[in-house]
NUMI-151484 format. One record per atom (N, C-alpha, C): atom name; x, y, z; residue number from 1. Coordinates in Angstrom, 1 decimal. Layout:
% residues N
<pt 'CA'; <X; Y; Z>; NUM> ...
% end
This chain:
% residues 140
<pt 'N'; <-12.0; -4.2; 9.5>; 1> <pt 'CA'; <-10.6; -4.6; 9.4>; 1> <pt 'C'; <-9.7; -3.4; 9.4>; 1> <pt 'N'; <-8.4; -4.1; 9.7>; 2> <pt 'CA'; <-7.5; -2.6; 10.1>; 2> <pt 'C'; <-6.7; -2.4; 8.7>; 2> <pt 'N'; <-6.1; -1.2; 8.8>; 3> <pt 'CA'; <-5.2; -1.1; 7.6>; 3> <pt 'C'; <-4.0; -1.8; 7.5>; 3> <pt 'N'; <-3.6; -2.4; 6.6>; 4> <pt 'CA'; <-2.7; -3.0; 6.5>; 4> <pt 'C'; <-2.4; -3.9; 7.2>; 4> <pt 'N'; <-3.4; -4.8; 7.5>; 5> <pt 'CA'; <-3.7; -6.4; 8.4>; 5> <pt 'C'; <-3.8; -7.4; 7.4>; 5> <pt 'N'; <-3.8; -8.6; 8.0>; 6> <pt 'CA'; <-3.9; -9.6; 7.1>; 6> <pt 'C'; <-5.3; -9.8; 6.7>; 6> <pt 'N'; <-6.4; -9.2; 7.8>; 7> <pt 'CA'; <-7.3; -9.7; 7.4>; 7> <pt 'C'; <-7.8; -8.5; 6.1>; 7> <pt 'N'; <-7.0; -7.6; 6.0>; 8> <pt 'CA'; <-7.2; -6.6; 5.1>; 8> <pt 'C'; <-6.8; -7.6; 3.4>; 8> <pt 'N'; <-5.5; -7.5; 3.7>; 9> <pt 'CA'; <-4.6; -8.1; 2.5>; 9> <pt 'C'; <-5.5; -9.5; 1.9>; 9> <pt 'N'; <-6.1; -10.5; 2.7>; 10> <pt 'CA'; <-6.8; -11.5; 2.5>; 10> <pt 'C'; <-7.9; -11.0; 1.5>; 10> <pt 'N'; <-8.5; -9.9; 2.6>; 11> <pt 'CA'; <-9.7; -9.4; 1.3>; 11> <pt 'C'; <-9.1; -9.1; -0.2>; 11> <pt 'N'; <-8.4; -8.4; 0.1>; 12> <pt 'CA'; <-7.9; -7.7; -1.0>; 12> <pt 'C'; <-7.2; -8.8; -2.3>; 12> <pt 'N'; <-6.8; -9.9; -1.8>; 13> <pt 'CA'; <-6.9; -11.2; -2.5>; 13> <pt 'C'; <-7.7; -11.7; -2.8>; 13> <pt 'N'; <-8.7; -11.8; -2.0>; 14> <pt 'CA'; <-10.1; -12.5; -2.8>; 14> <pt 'C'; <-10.8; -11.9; -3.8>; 14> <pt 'N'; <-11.3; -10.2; -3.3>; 15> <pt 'CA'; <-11.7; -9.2; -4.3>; 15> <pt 'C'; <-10.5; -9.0; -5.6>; 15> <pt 'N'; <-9.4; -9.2; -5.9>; 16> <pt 'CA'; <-8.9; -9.2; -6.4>; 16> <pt 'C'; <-9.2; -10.5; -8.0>; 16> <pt 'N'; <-9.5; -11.2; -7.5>; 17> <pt 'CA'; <-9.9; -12.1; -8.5>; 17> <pt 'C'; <-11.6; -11.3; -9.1>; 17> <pt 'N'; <-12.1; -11.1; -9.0>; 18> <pt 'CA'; <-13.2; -9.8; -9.8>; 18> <pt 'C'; <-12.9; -9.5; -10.5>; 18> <pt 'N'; <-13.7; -9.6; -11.9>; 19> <pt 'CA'; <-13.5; -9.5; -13.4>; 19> <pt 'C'; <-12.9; -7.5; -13.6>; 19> <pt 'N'; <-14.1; -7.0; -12.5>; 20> <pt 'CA'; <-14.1; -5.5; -12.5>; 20> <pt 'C'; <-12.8; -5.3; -12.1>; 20> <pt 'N'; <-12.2; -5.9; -11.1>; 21> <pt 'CA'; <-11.0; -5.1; -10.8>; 21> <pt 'C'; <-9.9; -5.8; -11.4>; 21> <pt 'N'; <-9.9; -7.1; -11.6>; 22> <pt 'CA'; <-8.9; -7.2; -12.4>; 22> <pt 'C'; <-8.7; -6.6; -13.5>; 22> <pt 'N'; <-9.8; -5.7; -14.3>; 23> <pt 'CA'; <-9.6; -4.8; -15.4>; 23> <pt 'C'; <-9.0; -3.4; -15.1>; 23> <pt 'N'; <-9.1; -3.4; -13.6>; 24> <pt 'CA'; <-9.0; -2.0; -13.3>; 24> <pt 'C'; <-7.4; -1.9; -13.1>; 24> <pt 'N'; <-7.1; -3.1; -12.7>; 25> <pt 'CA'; <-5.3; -3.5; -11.7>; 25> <pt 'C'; <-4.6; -3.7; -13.2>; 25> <pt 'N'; <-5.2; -4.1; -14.3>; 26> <pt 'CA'; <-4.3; -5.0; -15.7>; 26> <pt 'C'; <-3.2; -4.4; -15.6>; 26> <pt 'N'; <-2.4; -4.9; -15.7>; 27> <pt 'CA'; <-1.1; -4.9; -16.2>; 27> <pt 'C'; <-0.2; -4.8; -15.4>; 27> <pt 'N'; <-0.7; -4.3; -13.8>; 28> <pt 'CA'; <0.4; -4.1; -12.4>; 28> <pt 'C'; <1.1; -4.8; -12.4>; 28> <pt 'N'; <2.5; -4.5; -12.3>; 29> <pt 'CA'; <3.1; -5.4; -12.0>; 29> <pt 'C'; <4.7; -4.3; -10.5>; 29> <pt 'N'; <4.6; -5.1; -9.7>; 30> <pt 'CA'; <4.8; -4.4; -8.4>; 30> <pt 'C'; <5.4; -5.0; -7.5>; 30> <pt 'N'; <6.3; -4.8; -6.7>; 31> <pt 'CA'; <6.8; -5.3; -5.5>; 31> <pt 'C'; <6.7; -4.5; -4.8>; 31> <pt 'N'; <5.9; -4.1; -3.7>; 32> <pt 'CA'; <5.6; -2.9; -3.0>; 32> <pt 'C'; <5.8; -3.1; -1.0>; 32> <pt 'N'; <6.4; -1.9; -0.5>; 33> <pt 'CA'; <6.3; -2.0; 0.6>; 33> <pt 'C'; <5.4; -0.9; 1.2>; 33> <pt 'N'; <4.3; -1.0; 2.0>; 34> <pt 'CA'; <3.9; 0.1; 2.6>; 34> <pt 'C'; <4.0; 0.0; 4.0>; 34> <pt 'N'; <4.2; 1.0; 4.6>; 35> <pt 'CA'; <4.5; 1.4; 5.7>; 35> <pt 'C'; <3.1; 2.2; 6.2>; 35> <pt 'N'; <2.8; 2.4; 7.0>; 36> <pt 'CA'; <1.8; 3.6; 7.7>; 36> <pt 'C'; <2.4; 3.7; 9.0>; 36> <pt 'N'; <2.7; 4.7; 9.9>; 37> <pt 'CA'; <3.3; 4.9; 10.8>; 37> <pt 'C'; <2.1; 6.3; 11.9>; 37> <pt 'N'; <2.6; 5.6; 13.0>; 38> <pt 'CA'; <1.7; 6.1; 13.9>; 38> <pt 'C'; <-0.1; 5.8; 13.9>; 38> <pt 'N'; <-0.1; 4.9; 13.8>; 39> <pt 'CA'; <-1.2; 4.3; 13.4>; 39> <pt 'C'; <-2.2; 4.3; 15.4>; 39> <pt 'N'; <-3.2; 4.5; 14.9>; 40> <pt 'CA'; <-4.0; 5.1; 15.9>; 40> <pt 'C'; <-4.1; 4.3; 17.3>; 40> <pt 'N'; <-3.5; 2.6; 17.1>; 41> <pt 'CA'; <-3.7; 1.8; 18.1>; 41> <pt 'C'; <-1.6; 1.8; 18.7>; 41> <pt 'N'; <-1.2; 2.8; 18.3>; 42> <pt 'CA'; <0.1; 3.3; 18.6>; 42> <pt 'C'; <1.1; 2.0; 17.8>; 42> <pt 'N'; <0.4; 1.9; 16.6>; 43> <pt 'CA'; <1.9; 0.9; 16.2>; 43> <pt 'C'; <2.3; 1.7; 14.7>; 43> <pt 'N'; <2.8; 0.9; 14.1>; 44> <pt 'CA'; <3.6; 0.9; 12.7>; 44> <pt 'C'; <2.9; -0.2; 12.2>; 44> <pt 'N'; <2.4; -0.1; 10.8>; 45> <pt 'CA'; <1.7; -1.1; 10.4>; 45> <pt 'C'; <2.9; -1.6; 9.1>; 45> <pt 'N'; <3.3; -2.4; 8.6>; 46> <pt 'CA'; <3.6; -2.8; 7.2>; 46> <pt 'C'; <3.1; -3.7; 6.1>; 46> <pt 'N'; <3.1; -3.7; 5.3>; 47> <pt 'CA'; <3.0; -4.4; 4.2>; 47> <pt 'C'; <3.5; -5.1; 3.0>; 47> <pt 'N'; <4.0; -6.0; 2.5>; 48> <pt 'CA'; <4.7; -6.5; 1.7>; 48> <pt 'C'; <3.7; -7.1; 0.6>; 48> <pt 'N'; <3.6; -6.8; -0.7>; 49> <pt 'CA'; <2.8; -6.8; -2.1>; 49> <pt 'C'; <3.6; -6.9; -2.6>; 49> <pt 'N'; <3.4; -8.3; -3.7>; 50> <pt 'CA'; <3.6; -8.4; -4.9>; 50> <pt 'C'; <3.0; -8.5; -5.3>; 50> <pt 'N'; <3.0; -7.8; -7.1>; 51> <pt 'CA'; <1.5; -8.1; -7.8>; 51> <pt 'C'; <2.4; -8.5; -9.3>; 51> <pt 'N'; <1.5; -9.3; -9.7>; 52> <pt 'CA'; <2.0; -9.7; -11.2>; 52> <pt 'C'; <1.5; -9.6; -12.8>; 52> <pt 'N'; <1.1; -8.7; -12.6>; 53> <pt 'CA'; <0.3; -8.4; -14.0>; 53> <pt 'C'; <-1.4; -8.6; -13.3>; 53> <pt 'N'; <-1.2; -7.6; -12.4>; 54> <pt 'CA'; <-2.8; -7.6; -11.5>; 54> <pt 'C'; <-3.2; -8.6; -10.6>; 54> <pt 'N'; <-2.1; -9.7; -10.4>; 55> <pt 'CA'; <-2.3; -10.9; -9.7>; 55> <pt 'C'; <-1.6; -10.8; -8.6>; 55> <pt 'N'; <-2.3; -10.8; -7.1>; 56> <pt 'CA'; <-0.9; -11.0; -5.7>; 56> <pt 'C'; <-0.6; -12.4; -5.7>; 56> <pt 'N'; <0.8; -12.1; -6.1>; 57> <pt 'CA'; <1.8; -13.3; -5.7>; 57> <pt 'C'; <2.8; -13.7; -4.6>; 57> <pt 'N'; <2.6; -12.6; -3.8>; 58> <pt 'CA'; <3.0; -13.0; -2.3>; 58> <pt 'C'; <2.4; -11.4; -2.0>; 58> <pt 'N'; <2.5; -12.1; -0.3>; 59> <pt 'CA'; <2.2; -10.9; 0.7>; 59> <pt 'C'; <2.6; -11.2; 2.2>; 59> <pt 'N'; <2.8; -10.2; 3.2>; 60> <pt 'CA'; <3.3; -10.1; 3.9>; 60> <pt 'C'; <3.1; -8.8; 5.0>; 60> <pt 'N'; <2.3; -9.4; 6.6>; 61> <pt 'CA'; <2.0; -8.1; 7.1>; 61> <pt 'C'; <2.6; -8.2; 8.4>; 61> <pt 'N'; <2.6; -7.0; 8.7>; 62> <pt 'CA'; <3.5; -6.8; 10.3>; 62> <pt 'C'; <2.7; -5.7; 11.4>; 62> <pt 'N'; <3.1; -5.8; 12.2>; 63> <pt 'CA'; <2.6; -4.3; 13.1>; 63> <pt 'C'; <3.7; -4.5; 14.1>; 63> <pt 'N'; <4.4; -3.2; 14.5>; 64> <pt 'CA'; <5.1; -3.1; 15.4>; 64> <pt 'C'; <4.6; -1.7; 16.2>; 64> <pt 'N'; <5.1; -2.0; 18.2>; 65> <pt 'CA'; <4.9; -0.5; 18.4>; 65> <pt 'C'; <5.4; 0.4; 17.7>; 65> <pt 'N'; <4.9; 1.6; 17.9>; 66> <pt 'CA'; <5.8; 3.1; 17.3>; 66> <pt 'C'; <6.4; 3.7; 18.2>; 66> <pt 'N'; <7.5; 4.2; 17.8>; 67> <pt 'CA'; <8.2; 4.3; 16.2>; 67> <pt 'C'; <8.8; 2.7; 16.3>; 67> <pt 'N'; <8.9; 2.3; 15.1>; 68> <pt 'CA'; <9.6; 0.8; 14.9>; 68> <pt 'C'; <10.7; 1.4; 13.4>; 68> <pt 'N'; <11.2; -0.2; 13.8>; 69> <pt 'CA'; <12.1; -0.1; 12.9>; 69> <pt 'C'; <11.8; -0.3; 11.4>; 69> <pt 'N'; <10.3; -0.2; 10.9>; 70> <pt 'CA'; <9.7; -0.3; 9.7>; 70> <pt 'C'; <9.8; 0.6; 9.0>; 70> <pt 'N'; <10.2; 2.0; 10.0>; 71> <pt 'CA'; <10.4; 2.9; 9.1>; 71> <pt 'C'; <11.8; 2.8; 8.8>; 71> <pt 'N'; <12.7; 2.9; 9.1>; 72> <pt 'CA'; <14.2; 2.8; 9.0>; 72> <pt 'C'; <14.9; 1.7; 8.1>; 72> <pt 'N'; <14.2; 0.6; 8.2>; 73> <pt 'CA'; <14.7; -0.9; 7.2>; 73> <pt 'C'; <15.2; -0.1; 5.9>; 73> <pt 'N'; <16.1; -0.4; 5.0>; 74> <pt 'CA'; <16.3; -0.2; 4.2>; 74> <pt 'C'; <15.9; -0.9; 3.2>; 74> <pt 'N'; <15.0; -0.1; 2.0>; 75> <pt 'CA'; <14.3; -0.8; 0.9>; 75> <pt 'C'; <15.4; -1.9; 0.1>; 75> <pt 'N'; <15.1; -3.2; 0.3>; 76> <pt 'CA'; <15.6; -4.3; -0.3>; 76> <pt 'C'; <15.5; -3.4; -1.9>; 76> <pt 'N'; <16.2; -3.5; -2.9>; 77> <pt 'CA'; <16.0; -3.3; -4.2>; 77> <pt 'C'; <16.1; -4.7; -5.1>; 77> <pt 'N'; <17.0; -5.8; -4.5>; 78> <pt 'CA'; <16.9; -7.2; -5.2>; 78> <pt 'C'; <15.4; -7.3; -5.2>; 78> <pt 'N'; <15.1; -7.3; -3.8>; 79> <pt 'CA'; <13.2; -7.8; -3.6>; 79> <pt 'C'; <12.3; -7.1; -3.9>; 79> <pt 'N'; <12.4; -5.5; -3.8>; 80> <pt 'CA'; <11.3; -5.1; -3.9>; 80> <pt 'C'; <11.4; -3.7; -4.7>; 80> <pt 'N'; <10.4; -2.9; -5.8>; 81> <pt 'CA'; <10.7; -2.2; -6.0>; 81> <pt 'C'; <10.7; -0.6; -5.6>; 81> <pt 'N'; <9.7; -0.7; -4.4>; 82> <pt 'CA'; <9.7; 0.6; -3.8>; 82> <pt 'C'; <9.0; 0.5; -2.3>; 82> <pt 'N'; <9.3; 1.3; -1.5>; 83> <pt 'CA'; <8.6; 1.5; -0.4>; 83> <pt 'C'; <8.0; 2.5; -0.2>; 83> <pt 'N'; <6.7; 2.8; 0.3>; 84> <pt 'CA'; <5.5; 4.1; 0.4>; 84> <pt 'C'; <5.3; 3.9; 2.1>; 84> <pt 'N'; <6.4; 5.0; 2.9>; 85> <pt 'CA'; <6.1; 5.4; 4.2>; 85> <pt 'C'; <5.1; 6.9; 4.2>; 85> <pt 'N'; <4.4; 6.3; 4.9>; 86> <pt 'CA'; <3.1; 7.5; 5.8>; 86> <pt 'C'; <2.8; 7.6; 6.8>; 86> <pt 'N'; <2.5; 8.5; 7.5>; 87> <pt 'CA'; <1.4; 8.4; 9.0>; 87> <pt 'C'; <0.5; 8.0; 8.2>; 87> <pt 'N'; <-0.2; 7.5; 9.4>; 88> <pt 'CA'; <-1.6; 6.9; 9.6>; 88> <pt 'C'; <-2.8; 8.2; 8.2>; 88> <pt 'N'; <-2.6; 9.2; 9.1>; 89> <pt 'CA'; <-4.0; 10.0; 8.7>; 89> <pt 'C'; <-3.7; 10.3; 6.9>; 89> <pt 'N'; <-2.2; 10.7; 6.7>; 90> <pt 'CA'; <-2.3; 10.8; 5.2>; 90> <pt 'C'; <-2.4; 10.0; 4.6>; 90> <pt 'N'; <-2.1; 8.6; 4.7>; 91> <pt 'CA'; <-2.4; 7.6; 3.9>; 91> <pt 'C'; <-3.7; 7.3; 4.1>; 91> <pt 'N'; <-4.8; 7.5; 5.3>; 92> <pt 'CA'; <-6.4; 7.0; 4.9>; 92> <pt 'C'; <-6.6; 8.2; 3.8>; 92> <pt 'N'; <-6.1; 9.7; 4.3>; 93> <pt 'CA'; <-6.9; 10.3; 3.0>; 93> <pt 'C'; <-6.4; 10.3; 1.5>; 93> <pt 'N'; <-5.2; 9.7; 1.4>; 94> <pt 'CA'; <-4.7; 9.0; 0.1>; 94> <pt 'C'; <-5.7; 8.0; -0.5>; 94> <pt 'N'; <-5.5; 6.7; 0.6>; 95> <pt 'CA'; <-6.7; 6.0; 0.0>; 95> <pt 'C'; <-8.3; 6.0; -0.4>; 95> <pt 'N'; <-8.3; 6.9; 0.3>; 96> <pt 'CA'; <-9.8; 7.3; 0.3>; 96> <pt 'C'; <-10.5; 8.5; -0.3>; 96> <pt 'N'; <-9.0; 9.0; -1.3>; 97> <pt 'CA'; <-9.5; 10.1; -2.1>; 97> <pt 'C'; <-9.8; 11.7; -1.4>; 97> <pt 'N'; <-9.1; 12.0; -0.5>; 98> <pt 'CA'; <-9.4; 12.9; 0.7>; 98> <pt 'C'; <-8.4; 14.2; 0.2>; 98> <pt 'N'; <-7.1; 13.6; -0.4>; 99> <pt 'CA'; <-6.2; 14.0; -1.1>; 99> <pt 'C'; <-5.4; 13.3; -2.2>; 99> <pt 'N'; <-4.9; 14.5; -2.9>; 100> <pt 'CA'; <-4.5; 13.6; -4.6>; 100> <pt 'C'; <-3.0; 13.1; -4.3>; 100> <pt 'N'; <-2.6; 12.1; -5.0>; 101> <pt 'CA'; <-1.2; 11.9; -5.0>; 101> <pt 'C'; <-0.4; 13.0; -5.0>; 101> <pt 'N'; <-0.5; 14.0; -5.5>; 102> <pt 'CA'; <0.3; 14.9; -5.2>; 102> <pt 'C'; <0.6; 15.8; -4.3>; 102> <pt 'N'; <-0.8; 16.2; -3.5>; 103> <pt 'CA'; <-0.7; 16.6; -2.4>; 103> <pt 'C'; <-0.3; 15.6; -1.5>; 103> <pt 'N'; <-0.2; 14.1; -1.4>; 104> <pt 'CA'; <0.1; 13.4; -0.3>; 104> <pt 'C'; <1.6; 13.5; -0.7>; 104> <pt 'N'; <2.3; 14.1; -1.5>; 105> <pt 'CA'; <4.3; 13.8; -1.4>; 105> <pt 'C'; <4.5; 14.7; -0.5>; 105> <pt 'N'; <3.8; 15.4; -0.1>; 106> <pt 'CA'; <4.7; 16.1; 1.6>; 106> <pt 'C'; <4.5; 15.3; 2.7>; 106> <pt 'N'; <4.0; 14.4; 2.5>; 107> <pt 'CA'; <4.0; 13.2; 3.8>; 107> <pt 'C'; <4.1; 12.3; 3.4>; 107> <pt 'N'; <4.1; 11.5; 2.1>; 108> <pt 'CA'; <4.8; 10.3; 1.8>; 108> <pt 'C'; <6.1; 10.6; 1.3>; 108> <pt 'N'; <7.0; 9.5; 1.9>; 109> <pt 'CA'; <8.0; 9.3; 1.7>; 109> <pt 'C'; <8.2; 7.7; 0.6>; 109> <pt 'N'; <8.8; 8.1; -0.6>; 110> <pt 'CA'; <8.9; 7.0; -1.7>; 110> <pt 'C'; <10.1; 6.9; -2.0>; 110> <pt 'N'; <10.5; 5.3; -1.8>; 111> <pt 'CA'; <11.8; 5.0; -2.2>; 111> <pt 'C'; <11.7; 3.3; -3.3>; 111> <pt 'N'; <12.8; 4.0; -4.0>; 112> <pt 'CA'; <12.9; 2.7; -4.8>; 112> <pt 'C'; <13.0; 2.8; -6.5>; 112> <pt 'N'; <12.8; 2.2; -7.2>; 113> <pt 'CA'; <12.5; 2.3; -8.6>; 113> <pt 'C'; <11.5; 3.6; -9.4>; 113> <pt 'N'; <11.5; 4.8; -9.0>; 114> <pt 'CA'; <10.9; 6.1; -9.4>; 114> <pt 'C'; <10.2; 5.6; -11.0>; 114> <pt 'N'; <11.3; 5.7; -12.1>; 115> <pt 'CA'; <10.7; 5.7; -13.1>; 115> <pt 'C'; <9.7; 4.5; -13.6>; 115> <pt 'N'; <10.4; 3.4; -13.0>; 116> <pt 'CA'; <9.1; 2.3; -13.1>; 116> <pt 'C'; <7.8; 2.7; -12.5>; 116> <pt 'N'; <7.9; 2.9; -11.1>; 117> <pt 'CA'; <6.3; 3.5; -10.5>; 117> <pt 'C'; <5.8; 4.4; -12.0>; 117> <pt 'N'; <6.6; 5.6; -12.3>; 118> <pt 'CA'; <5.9; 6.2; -13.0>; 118> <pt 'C'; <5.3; 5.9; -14.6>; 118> <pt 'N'; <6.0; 4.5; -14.7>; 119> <pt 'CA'; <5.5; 4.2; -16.1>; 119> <pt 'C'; <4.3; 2.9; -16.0>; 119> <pt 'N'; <3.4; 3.0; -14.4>; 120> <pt 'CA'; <2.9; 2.2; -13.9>; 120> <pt 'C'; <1.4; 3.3; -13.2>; 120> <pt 'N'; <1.8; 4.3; -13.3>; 121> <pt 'CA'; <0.8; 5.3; -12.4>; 121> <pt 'C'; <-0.4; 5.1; -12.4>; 121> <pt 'N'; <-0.8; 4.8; -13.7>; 122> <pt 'CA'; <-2.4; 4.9; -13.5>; 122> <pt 'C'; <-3.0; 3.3; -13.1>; 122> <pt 'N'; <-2.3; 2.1; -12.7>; 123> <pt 'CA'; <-2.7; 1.2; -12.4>; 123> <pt 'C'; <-2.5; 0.9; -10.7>; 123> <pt 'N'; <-1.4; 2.1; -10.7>; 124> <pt 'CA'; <-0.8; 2.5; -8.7>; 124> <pt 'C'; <-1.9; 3.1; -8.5>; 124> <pt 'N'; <-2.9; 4.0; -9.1>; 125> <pt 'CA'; <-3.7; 5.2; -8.8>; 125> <pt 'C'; <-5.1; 4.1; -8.5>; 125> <pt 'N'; <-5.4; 3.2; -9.8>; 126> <pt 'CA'; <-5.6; 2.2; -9.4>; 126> <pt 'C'; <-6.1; 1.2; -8.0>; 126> <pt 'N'; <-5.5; 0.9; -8.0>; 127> <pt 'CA'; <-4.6; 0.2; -6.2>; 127> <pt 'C'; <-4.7; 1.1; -5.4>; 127> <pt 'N'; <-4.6; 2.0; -5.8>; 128> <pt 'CA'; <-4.9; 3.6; -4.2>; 128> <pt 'C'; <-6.4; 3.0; -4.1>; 128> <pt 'N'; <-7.4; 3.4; -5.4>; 129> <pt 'CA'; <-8.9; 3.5; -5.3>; 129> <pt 'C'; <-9.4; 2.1; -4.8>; 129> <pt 'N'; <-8.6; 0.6; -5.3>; 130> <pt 'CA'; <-9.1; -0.7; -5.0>; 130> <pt 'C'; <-9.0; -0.5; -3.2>; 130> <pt 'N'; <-7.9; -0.4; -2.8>; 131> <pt 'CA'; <-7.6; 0.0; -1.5>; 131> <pt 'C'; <-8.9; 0.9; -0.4>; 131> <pt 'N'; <-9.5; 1.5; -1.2>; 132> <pt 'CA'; <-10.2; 2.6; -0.6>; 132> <pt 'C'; <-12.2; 1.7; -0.5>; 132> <pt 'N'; <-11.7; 1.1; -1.4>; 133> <pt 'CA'; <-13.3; 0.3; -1.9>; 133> <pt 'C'; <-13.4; -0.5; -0.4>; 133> <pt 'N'; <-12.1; -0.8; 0.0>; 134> <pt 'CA'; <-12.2; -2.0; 1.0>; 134> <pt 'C'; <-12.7; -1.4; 2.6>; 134> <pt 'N'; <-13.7; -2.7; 3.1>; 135> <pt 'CA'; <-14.1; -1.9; 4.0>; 135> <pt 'C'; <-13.4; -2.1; 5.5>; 135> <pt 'N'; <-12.6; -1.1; 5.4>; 136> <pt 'CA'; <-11.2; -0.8; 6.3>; 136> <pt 'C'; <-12.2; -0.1; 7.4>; 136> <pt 'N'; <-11.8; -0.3; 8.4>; 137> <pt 'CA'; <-11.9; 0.9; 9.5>; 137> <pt 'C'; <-11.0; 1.7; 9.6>; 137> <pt 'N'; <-11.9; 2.7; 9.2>; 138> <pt 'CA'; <-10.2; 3.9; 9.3>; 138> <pt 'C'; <-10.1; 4.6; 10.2>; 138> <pt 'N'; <-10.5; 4.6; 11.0>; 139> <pt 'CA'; <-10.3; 5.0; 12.6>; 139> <pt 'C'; <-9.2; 4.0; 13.5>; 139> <pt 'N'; <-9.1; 3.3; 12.8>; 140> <pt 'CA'; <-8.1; 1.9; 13.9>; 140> <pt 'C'; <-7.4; 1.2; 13.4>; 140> 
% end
């Protein structure tokens, strides 16, 4: 499955109900946009997550060619509370533990509600590693 596909997000719904990771996700609570940009089959991939105390309560996926206008939309703040733009290659090694959240801030771009993300970190750090579990092709 590709990154940030529906057939990705589906998984990630079903696996989501798991006792293990609902212990791992507890408490998330999130309106998230991710972006990956330049994605290897030449598009922009997006994503729209909500999560509710570890539960997805809506979702929403896109792919446009690149460059699209997915990077440019301006982060709704009524709807959502942050957006996480990347290329393609820094976000597989984000997810996949390749590099740490801190080395990925010179290529992620984060907008939105800062201090909430950060009073939420270790359940986003979380959601990085749940992300990584899934078996994505990360070539495509």
């Amino acid at each position: 499955m590709k990154l940030l596909s529906q057939e990705m997000v589906n998984e990630m719904v079903k696996r989501a109900e798991d006792p293990e990771v609902k212990e791992s996700l507890k408490g998330l609570t999130i309106r998230l946009i991710m972006v990956a940009t330049d994605c290897p089959d030449k598009s922009d991939r997006q994503a729209e997550l909500v999560l509710k105390d570890s539960k997805f309560v809506s979702f929403k996926v896109g792919s446009k060619p690149a460059p699209s206008d997915f990077r440019t939309t301006p982060l709704d703040k009524a709807k959502f509370d942050a957006k996480v733009t990347s290329p393609f290659g820094p976000l597989v090694d984000l997810v996949t533990e390749k590099m740490n959240l801190v080395a990925a801030f010179q290529f992620v771009k984060i907008e939105g509600d800062l201090p909430k993300l950060m009073t939420q970190v270790e359940g986003f750090v979380a959601f990085l590693k749940f992300l990584g579990s899934l078996p994505i092709e990360w070539d495509k």
